[in-house]
C-alpha positions in Angstrom: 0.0 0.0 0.0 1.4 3.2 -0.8 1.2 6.1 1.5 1.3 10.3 1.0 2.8 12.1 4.0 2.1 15.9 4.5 3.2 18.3 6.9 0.5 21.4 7.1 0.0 24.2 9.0 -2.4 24.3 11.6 -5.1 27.1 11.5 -6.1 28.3 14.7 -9.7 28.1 15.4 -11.2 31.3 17.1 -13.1 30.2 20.8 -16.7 31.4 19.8 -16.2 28.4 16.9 -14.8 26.0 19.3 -17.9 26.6 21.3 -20.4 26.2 18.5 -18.9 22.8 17.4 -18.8 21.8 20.5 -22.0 22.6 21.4 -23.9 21.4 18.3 -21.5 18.3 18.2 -19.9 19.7 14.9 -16.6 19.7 13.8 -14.1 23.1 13.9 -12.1 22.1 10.8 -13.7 20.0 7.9 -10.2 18.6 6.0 -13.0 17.6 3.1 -14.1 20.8 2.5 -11.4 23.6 3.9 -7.7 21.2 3.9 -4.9 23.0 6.0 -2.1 24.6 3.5 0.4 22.2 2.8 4.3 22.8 3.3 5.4 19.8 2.3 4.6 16.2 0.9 6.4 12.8 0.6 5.6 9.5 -0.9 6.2 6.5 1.0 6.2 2.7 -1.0 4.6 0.3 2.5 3.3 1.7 5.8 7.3 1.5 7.5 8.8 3.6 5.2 6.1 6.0 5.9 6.1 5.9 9.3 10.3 6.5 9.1 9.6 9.8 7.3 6.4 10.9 9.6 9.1 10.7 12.3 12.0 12.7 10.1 9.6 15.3 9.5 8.0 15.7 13.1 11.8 16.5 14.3 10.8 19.9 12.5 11.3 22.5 14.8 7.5 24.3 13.9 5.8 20.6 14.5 7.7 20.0 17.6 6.2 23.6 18.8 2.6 23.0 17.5 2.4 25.5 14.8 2.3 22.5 12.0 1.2 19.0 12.2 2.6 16.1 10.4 -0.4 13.4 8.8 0.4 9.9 7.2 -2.6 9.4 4.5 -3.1 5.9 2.6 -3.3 6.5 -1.5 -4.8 3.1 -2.2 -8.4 3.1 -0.5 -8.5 6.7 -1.9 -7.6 5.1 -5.4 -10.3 2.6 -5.2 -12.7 4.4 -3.6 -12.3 6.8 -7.2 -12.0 4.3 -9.7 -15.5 2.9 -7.7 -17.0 6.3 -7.9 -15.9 6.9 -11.4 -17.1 3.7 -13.1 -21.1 4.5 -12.0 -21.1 2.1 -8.6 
């Protein structure tokens, strides 16, 4: 399985919205509909190799101080999930 490693920023959410979501059992951020900016993005070959570059990137000084965020996304059940959607079924 292949895998698509991103470091982002993170966008702060302003306390009235954390409020709202929580009280209306919504989410702040929708990654769907609004994805954080990327800054960088690596492909990984199996789930290891991924994993070993999460790791190299989360030794970035702005992820180790919260202001970016490291994610480790698999490309094959998004593949087939498309190829599914595209075919009519």
């Amino acid at each position: 399985m292949r895998f698509l490693i991103v470091r982002t920023e993170i966008r702060a959410a302003a306390d009235i919205d954390i409020v709202a979501a929580w009280a209306d059992g919504g989410r702040v951020r929708d990654e769907t509909t609004a994805p954080e900016p990327r800054r960088q993005v690596v492909h990984a070959e199996d789930r290891e190799a991924a994993l070993l570059l999460a790791r190299a990137l989360s030794a970035v000084g702005a992820v180790r101080y919260g202001k970016q965020r490291v994610k480790v996304l698999p490309l094959d059940d998004v593949a087939l999930g498309l190829r599914r959607y595209d075919s009519g079924g």
